[in-house]
C-alpha positions as CSV (number, residue, x, y, z in Angstrom):
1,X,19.0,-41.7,86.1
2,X,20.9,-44.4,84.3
3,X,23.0,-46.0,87.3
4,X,20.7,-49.2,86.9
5,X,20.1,-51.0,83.6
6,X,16.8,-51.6,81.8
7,X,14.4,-53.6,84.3
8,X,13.2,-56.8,83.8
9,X,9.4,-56.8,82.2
10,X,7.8,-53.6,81.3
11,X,10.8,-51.4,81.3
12,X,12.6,-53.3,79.0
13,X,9.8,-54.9,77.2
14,X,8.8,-51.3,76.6
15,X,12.7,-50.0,75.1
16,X,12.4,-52.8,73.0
17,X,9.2,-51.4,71.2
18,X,10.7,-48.1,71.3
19,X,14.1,-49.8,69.7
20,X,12.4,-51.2,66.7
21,X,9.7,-48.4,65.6
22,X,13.1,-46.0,66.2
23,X,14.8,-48.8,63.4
24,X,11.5,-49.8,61.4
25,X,9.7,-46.4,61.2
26,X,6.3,-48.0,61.9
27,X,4.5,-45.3,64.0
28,X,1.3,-47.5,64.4
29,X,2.4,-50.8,65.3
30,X,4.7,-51.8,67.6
31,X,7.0,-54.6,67.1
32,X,9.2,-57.3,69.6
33,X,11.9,-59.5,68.0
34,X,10.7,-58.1,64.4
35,X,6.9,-59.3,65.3
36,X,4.2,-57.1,66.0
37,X,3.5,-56.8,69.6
38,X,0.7,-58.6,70.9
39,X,1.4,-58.4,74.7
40,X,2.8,-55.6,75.4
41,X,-1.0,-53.9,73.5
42,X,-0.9,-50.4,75.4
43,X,-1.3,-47.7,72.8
44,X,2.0,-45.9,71.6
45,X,1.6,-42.0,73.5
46,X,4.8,-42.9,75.4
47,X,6.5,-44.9,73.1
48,X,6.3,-41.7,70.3
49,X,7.9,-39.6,73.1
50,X,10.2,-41.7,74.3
51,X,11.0,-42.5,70.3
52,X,11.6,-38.6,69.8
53,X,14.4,-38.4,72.6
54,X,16.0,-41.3,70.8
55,X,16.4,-39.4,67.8
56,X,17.5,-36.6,69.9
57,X,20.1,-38.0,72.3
58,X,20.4,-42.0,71.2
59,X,18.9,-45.2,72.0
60,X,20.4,-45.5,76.1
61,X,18.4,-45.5,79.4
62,X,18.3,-42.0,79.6
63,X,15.3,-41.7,76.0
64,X,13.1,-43.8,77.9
65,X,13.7,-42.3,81.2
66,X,13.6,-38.8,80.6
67,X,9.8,-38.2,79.0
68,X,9.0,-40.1,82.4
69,X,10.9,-37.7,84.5
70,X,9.1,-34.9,82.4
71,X,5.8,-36.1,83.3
72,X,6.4,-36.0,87.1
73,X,8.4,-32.4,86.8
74,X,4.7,-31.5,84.7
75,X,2.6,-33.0,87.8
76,X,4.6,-30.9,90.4
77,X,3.6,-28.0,88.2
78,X,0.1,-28.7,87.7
79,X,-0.5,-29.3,91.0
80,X,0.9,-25.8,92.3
81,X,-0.7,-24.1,89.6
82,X,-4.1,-25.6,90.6
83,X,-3.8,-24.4,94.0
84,X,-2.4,-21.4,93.1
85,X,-4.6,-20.0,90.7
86,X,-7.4,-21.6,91.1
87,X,-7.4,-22.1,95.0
88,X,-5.3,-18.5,95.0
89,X,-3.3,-20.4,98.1
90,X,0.3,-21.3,96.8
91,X,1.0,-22.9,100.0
92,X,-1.0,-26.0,99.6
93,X,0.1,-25.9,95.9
94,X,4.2,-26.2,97.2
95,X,3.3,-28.5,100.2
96,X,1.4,-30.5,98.0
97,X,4.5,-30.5,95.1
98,X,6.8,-31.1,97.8
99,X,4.7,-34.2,99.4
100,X,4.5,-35.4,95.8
101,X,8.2,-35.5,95.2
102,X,9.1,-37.3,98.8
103,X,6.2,-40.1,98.1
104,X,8.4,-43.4,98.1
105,X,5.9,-45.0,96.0
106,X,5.9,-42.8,93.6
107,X,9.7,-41.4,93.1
108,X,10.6,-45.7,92.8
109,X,11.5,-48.4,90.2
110,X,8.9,-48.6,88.1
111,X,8.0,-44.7,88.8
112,X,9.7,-41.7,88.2
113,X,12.8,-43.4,88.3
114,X,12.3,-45.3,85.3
115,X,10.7,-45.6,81.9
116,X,6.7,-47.1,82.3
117,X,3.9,-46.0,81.6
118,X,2.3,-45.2,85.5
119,X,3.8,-41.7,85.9
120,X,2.5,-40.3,82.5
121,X,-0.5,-42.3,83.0
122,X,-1.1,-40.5,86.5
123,X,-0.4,-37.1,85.2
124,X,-3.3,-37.4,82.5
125,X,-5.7,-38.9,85.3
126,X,-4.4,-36.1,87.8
127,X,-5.0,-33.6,84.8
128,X,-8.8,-34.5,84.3
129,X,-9.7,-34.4,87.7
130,X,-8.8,-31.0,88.2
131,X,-9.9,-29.9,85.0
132,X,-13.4,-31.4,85.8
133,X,-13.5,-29.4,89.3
134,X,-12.1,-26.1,87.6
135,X,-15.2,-26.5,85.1
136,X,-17.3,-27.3,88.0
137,X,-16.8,-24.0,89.7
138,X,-16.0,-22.2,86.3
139,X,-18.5,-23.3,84.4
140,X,-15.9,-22.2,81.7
141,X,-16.1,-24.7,79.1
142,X,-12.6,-25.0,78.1
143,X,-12.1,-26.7,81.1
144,X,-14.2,-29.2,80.2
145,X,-12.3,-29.5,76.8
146,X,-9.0,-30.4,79.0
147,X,-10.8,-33.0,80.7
148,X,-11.8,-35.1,77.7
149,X,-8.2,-34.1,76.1
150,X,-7.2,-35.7,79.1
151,X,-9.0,-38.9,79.0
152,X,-7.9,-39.6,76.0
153,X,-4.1,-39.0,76.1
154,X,-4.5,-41.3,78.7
155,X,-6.2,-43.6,77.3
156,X,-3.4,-43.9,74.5
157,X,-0.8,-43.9,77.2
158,X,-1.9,-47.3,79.2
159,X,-5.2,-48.2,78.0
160,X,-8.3,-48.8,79.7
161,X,-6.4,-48.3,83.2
162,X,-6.8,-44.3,82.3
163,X,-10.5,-44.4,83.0
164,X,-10.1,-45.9,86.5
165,X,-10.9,-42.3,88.2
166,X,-14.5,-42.0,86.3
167,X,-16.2,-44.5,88.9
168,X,-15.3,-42.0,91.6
169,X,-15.8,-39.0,89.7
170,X,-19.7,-40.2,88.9
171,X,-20.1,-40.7,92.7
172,X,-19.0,-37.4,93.5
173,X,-21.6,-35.7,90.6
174,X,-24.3,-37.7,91.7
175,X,-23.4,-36.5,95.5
176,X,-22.6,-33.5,95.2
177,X,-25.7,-33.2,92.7
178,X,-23.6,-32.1,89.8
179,X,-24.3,-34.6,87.2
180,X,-27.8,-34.0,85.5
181,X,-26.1,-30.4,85.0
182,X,-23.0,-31.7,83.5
183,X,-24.9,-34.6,81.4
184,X,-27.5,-31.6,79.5
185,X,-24.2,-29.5,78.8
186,X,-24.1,-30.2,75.1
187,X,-19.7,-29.7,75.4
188,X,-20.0,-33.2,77.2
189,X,-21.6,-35.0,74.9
190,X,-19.3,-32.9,72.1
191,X,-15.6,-34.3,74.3
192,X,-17.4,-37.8,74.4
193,X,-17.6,-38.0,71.2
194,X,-14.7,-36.3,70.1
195,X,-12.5,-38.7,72.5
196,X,-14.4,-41.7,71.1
197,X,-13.8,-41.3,67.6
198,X,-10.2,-40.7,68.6
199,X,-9.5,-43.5,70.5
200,X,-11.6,-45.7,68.5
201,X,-10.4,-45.0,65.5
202,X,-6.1,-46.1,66.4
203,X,-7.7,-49.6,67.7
204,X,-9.4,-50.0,64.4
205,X,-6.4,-48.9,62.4
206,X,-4.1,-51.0,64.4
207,X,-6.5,-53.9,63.9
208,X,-6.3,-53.5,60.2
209,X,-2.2,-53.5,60.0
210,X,-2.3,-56.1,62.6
211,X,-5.1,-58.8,62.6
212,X,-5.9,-60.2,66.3
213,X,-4.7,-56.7,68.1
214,X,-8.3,-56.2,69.3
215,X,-8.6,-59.6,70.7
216,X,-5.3,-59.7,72.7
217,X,-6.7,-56.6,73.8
218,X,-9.8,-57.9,75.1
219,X,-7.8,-60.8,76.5
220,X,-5.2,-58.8,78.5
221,X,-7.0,-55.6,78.8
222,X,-10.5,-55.3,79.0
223,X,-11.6,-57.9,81.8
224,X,-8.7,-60.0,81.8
225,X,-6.3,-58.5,84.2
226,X,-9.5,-57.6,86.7
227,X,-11.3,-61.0,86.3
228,X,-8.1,-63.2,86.4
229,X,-4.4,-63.1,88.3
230,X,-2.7,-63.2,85.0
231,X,0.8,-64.1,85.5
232,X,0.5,-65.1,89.3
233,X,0.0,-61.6,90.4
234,X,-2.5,-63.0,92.9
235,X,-2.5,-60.4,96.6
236,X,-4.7,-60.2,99.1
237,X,-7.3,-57.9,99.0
238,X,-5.6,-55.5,101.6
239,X,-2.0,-55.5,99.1
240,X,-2.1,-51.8,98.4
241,X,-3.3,-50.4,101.2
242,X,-0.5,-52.3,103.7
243,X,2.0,-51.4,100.9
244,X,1.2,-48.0,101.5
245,X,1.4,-48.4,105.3
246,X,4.2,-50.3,105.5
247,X,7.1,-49.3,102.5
248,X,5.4,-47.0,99.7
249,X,3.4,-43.4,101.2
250,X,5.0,-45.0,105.2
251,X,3.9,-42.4,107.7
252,X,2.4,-40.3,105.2
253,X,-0.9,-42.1,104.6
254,X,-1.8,-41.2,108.5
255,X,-1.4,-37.2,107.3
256,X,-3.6,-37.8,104.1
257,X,-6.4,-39.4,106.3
258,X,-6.0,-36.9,108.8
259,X,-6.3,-34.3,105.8
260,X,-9.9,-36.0,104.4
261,X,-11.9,-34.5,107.8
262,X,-9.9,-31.4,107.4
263,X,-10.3,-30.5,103.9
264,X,-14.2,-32.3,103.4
265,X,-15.4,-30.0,106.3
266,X,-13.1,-27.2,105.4
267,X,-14.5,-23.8,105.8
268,X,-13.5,-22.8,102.7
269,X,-16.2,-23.7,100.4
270,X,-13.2,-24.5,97.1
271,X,-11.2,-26.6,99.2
272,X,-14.1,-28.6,101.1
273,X,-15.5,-29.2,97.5
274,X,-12.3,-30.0,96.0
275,X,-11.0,-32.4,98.9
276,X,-14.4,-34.3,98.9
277,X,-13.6,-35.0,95.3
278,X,-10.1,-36.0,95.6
279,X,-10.9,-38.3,98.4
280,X,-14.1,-40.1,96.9
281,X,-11.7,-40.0,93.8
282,X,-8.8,-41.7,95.4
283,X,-10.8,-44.7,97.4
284,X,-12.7,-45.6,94.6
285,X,-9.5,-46.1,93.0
286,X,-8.2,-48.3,95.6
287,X,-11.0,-50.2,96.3
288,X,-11.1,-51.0,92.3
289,X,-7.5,-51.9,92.5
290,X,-7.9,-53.9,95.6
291,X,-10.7,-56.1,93.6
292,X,-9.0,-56.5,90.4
293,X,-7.3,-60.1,90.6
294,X,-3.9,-59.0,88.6
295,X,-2.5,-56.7,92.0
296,X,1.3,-55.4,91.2
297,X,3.0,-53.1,93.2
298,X,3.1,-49.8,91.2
299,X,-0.7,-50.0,90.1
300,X,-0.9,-47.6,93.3
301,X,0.9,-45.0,91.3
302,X,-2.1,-42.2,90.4
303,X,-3.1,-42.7,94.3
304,X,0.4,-40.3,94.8
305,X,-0.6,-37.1,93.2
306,X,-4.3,-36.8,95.3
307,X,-3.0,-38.1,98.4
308,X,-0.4,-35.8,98.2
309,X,-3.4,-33.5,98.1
310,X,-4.4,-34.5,101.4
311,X,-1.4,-34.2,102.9
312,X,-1.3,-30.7,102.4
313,X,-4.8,-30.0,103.6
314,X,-3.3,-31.5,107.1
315,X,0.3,-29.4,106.9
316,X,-1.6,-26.5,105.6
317,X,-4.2,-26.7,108.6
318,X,-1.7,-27.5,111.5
319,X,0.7,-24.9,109.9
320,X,-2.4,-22.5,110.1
321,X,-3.0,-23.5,113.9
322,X,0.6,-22.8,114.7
323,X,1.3,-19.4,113.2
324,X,-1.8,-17.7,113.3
325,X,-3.7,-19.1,116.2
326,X,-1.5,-20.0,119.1
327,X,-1.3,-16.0,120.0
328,X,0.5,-16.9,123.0
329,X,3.8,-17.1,121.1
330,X,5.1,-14.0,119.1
331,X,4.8,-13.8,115.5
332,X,8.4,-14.9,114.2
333,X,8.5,-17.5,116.9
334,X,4.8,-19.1,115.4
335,X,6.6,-18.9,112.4
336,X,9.5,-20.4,113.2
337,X,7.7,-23.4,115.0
338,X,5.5,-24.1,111.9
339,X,8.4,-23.7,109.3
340,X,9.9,-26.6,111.6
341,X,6.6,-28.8,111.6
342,X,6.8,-28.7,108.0
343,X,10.4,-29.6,107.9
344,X,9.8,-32.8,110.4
345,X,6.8,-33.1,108.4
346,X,8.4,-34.3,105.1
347,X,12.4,-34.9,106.0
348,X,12.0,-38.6,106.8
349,X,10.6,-39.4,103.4
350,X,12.8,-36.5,101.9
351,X,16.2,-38.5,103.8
352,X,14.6,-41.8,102.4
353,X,14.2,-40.6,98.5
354,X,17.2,-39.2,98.7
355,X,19.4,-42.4,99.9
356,X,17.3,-44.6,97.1
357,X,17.7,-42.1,94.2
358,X,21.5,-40.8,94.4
359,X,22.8,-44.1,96.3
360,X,20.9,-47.0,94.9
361,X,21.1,-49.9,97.0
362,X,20.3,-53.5,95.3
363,X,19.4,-56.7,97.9
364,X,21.2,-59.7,96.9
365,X,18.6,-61.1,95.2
366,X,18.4,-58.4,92.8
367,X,22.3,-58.1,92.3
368,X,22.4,-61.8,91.4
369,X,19.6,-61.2,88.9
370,X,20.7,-58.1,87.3
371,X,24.6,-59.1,87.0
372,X,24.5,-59.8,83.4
373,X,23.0,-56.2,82.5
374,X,25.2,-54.6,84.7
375,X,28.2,-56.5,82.7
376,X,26.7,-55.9,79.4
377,X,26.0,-51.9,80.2
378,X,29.9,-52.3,81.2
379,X,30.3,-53.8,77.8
380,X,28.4,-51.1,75.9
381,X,30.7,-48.5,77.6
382,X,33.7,-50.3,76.3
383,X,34.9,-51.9,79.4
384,X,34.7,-55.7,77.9
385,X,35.4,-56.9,74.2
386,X,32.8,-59.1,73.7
387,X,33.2,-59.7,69.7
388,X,32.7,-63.4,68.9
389,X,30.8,-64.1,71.5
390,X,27.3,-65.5,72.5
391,X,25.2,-65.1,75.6
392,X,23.4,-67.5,77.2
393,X,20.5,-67.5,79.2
394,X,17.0,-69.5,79.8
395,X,13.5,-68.1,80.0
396,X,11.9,-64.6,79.5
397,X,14.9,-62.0,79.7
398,X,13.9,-59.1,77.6
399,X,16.3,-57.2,79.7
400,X,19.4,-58.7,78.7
401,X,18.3,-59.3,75.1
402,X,17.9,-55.0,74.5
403,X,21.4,-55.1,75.6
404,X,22.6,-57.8,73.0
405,X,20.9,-55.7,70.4
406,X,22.2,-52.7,71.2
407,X,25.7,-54.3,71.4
408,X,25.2,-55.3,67.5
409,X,23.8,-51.7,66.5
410,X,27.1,-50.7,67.9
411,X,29.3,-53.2,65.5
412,X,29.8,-55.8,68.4
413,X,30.0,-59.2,66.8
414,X,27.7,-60.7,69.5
415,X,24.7,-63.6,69.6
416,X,23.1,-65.2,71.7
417,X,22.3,-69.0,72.0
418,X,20.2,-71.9,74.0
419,X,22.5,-74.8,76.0
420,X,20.7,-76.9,72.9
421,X,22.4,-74.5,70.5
422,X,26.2,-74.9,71.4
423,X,29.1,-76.1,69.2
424,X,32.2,-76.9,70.0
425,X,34.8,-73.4,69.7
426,X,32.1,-71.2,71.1
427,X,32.7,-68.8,73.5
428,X,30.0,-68.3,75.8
429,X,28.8,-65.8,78.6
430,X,26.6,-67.0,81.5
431,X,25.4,-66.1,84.4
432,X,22.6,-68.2,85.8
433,X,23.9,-71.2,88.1
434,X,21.6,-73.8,86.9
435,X,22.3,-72.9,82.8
436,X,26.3,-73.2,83.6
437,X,25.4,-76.7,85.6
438,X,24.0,-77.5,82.3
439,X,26.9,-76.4,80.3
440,X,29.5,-77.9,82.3
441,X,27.8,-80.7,82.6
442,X,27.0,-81.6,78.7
443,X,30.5,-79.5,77.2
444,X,33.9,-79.7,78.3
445,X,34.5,-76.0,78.7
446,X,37.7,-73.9,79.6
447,X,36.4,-70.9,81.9
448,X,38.3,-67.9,80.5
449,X,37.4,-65.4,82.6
450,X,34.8,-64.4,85.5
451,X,33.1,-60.6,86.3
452,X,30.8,-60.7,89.8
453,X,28.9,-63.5,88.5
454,X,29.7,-63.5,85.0
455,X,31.5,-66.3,83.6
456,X,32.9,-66.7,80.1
457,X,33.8,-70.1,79.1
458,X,35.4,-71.4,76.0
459,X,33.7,-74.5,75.0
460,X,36.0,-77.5,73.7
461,X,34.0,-80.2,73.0
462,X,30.7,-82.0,73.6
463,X,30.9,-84.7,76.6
464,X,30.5,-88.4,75.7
């Protein structure tokens, strides 16, 4: 879980809020670089957690992988649980866990594999959706409790982006002639308000300790992202979908459609209920996506846990076929057949999770780009004395920087610098080809020593 160093962007972005409210003590607003955070403006849920395993086990990739990890191991649960005591079938409850847990998409950089925000995020939208078709069927109001407390952990995990199921949702009440019922319960208009004043009142005391929070919100949050391809995340409309075809649920998405006819007409009347709301659920969800302007390739993430759903239905059903109703073969030999359906069934993605999580496997690309974290990870673990030193890189590199500052908390004498910045008897540490161009070509520069892309130069004096 900590082979590879903080990611680029969110991840590291992310440990860098958890660094400083672990160093300032400031539980309400988050800082970068000692200022409070004004793009990063996702409520704290997962930062707090993430803060907690800090204290417990220190500031390394593992704090702000772990909670993540935790929130996957907590869907696999919930999702077996559901089906097996509420559906009373623990069959499509362990298919369903195991189709989870081989999704590519899902088990990937920037999923369970690191430490954002999507895999929490789709736990608490997973949660409220089942809690909302328990209550259905129930009519036990507790369950309706869960699905507000849902809402709004989600909400404080990543935002608006929690409430992205309720579109679908109100199209399967209105279908399924469900919502007048639920709207003249006076427990939903109790959770509204409940969640409301929850969630309204953190943005208001954020906005007091930190004037202008609300309006980066409403900038990068609330229309901005949807309206506008901030950052140029601009896709086609059809992004997700041939992601998931293609590299992120591969062969998988054609068992999760096959499982919508199978589990919408079920003739079980829990099941056919249940499926119609996961699947109206789901493509709602990925038609919203599809339209948003800002696409990114892990905004698919709470798609995993209801497709996986799906997929079940179709092993469940065809497993069904096989053992109970092809009487022409005997009873251990059905069985046999169908326990090897389901092991065809879900070994390709199994053999394909497996090879990306326990022997990572970086392109080029992403080697040359993540060489200076891999050296300063190397550095942290006492392979390289860097003391004296200063790093040197241009742009946005959040990354790199949470490993400079966690060099200093460890007593390492090391800075970092611009080309601009650079006297004469520094000793530098570069990596990019066009910064060291710039270097070499302004400094007269003795190279000292060199790690897989790494160089370290001693500079001796400026160039006339």
């Amino acid at each position: 879980m900590d082979i590879i160093p903080f990611r680029h962007y969110d991840e590291s972005r992310l440990a860098s809020n958890v660094l400083e409210m672990y160093m300032d003590n400031n539980f309400l607003v988050t800082h970068y670089n000692g200022e409070p955070e004004m793009w990063n403006t996702k409520p704290p849920l997962l930062i707090w957690i993430q803060v907690f395993f800090v204290h417990a086990i220190g500031f390394n990739e593992l704090a702000m992988r772990i909670p993540v990890a935790l929130f996957a191991f907590a869907s696999l649960l919930l999702i077996f649980f559901y089906f097996r005591n509420y559906h009373k079938n623990y069959l499509l409850g362990l298919f369903a866990a195991l189709i989870l847990l081989s999704s590519i998409g899902y088990v990937s950089i920037h999923g369970v594999r690191t430490g954002d925000y999507d895999v929490p995020l789709s736990f608490f939208m997973l949660c409220y959706v089942i809690a909302l078709d328990a209550f259905i069927h129930t009519s036990k109001v507790k369950f309706l409790y869960i699905f507000f407390a849902a809402i709004t952990l989600g909400v404080f995990t990543k935002s608006v982006a929690a409430l992205l199921f309720i579109p679908g949702i109100v199209i399967y009440l209105i279908i399924s002639k469900r919502l007048f019922e639920l709207i003249r319960n006076k427990n939903f208009w109790l959770g509204i308000l409940i969640s409301f004043i929850c969630i309204i009142s953190y943005y208001l005391l954020r906005e007091m300790k930190n004037p202008g929070y609300l309006s980066a919100v409403m900038n990068n949050e609330l229309g901005g992202r949807f309206l506008d391809a901030l950052e140029g995340h601009k896709e086609p409309f059809n992004y997700y979908w041939k992601n998931l075809i293609n590299s992120r649920y591969s062969y998988l998405i054609f068992l999760a459609i096959i499982g919508i006819p199978l589990g919408c007409w079920n003739e079980n009347k829990r099941i056919r209920a249940s499926s119609r709301l996961v699947t109206i659920t789901a493509c709602t969800f990925l038609l919203i996506i599809s339209t948003a302007q800002t696409k990114l390739e892990w905004y698919d993430i709470p798609l995993y846990p209801l497709m996986s759903i799906l997929v079940s239905i179709s092993i469940y059903e065809i497993y069904l076929l096989i053992s109970k109703r092809m009487y022409v073969f005997k009873e251990y030999t059905s069985k046999i057949l169908s326990f090897l359906f389901i092991v065809l069934s879900i070994y390709p993605a199994y053999s394909h999770v497996f090879e990306f999580t326990y022997k990572p496997k970086h392109s080029e690309g992403d080697k040359i780009y993540y060489v200076a974290s891999y050296f300063l990870k190397d550095a942290l673990r006492g392979k390289h004395d860097l003391s004296g030193m200063s790093y040197i890189e241009s742009g946005y590199h959040p990354h790199t920087s949470l490993y400079i500052k966690m060099l200093q908390i460890k007593g390492v004498d090391i800075g970092e610098k611009q080309i601009h910045d650079v006297i004469p008897s520094d000793t530098v540490i570069i990596h990019q080809f066009e910064t060291e161009y710039q270097l070499l070509d302004c400094y007269n520069c003795k190279l000292l020593n060199t790690f897989e892309g790494v160089s370290i130069y001693q500079v001796i004096s400026l160039k006339p």
